[in-house]
C-alpha positions in Angstrom: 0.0 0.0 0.0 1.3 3.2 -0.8 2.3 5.6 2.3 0.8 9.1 1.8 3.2 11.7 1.6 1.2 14.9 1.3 -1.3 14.5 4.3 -0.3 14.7 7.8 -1.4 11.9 10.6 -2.5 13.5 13.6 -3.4 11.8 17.1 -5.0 13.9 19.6 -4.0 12.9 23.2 -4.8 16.2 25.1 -7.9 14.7 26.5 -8.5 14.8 30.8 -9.4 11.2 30.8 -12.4 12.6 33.2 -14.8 10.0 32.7 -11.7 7.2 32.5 -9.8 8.2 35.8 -6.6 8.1 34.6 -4.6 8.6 31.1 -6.6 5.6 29.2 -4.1 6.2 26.0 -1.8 4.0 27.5 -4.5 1.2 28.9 -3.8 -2.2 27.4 -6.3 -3.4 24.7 -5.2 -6.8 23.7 -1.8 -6.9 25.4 -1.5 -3.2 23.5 -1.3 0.0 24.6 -4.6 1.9 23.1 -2.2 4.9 21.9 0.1 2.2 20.1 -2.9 0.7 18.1 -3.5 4.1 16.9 -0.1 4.8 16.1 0.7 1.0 13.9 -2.5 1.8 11.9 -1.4 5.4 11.0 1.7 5.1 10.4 0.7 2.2 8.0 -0.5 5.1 6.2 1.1 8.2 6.3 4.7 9.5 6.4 4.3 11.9 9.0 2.4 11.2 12.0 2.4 13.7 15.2 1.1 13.8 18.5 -1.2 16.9 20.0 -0.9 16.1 23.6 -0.3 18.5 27.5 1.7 16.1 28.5 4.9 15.7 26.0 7.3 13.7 28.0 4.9 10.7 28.5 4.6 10.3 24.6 8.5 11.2 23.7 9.1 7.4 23.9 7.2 6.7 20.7 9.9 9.0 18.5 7.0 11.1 16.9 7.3 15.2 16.9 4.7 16.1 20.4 2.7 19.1 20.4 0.6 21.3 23.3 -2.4 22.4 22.5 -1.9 26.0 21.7 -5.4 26.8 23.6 -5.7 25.1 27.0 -9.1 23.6 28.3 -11.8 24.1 25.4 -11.8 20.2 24.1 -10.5 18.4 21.3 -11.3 21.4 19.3 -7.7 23.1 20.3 -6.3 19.9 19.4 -7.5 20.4 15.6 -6.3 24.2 15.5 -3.2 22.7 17.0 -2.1 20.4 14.5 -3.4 22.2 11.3 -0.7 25.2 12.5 1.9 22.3 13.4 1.9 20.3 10.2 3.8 20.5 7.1 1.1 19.7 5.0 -2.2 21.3 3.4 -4.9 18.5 5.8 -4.5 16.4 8.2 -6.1 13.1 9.1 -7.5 13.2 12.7 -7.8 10.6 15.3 -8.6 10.3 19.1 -5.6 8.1 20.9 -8.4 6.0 22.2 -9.9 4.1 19.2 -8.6 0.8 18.7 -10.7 -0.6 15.5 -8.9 2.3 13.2 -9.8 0.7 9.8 -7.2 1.1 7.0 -9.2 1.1 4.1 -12.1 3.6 5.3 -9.5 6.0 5.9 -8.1 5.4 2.7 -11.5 5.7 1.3 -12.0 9.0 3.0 -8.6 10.4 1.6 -9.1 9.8 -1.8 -12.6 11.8 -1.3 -11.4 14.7 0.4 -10.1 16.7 -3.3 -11.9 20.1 -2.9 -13.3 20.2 0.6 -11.5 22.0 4.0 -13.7 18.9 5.7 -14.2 15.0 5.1 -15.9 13.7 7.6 -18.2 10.4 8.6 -22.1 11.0 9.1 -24.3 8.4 10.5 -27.7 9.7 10.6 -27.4 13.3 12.0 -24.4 11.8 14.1 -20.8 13.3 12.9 -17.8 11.3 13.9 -15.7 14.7 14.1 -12.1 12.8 15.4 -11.9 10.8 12.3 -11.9 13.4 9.9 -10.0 15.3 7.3 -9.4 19.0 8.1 -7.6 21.2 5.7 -5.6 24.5 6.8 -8.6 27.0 5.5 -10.5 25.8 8.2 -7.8 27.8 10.9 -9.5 31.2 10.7 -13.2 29.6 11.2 -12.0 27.6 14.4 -9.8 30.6 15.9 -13.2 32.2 15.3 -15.4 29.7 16.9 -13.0 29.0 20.1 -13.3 33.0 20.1 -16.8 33.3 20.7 -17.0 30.0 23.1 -18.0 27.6 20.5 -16.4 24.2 21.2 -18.1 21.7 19.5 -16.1 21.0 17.1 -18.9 21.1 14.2 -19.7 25.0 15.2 -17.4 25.9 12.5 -18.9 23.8 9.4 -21.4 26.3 7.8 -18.6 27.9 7.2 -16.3 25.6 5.2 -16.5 22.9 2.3 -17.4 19.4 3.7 -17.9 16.1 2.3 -19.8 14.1 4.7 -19.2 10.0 4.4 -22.6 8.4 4.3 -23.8 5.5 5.8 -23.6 3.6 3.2 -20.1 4.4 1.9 -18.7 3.4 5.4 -20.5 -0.2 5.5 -18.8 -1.1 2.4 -15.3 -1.2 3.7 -16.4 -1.3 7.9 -19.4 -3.6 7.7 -19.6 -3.5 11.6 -18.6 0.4 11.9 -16.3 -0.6 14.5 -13.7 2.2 13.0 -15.6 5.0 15.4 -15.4 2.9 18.7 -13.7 5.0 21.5 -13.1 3.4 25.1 -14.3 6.5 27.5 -14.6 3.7 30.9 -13.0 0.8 32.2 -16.2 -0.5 31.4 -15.8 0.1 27.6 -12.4 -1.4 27.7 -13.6 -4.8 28.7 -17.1 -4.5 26.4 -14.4 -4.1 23.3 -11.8 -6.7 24.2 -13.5 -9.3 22.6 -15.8 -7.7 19.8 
């Protein structure tokens, strides 16, 4: 498979852990650390893979460039205007450090779709799977906006960008069980997943 060169992998592992209780990146899944799944199926795919994290020294040990979120305590929205200023590139592929089904071929899939959009993003319903998504860098000004005026939710800033939303349908083809957006928020989660 060819390694993409001119798209940027980028984990975000800024998160609190609130609901968790303690950093969950670096719970086992599998006899795996959940942050190392993340990483073997990215780097599978792209050249250049980086970290957006608050805490650089735990995640130095995995030899990728680290990054702090450049706004503190507004969510996993910081961690997108983060990485879009950090990377090299023109877009980035997004990902949480917590989702251990990553799926190789949707993302694929969703890179070869992305060709004149700022967004490329999975839609399920009215349900938008925001951290497995394609942001380009024209979307900076619109989120530096939106943290501006208070508005975290990562989608606040869509009305005012390009998106190609991934249907349904178009995600069952290559993840028949949709097990790509699975994210482990509790212990509980963590053993409900072990053995899907």
């Amino acid at each position: 498979m060819n390694i993409v060169k001119d798209i940027t992998g980028v984990i975000l592992a800024g998160g609190k852990s609130l609901r968790y209780g303690k950093d969950k990146a670096f719970e086992l899944f599998r006899g795996t650390p959940l942050i190392e799944r993340v990483i073997s199926v990215m780097k599978e795919i792209f050249s250049e893979v980086i970290i957006i994290t608050n805490d650089l020294d735990k995640y130095r040990e995995f030899g990728l460039k680290t990054y702090e979120d450049i706004i503190k305590d507004v969510g996993p929205i910081a961690g997108i205007l983060t990485g879009l200023i950090r990377i090299e590139t023109e877009a980035g592929f997004f990902v949480a450090c917590d989702m251990p089904f990553l799926n190789s071929r949707l993302i694929r899939y969703m890179l070869k779709e992305k060709d004149g959009f700022d967004v490329t993003v999975p839609k399920i319903g009215e349900y938008i799977e925001p951290i497995h998504a394609i942001y380009t860098k024209r979307c900076i000004p619109f989120i530096e906006e939106a943290i501006s005026l208070k508005k975290f939710n990562i989608r606040s800033f869509f009305e005012k960008v390009s998106v190609r939303y991934i249907q349904k349908e178009e995600i069952l083809e290559l993840d028949p069980e949709m097990k790509s957006f699975i994210n482990i928020n509790s212990p509980e989660d963590l053993r409900r997943y072990l053995n899907v």
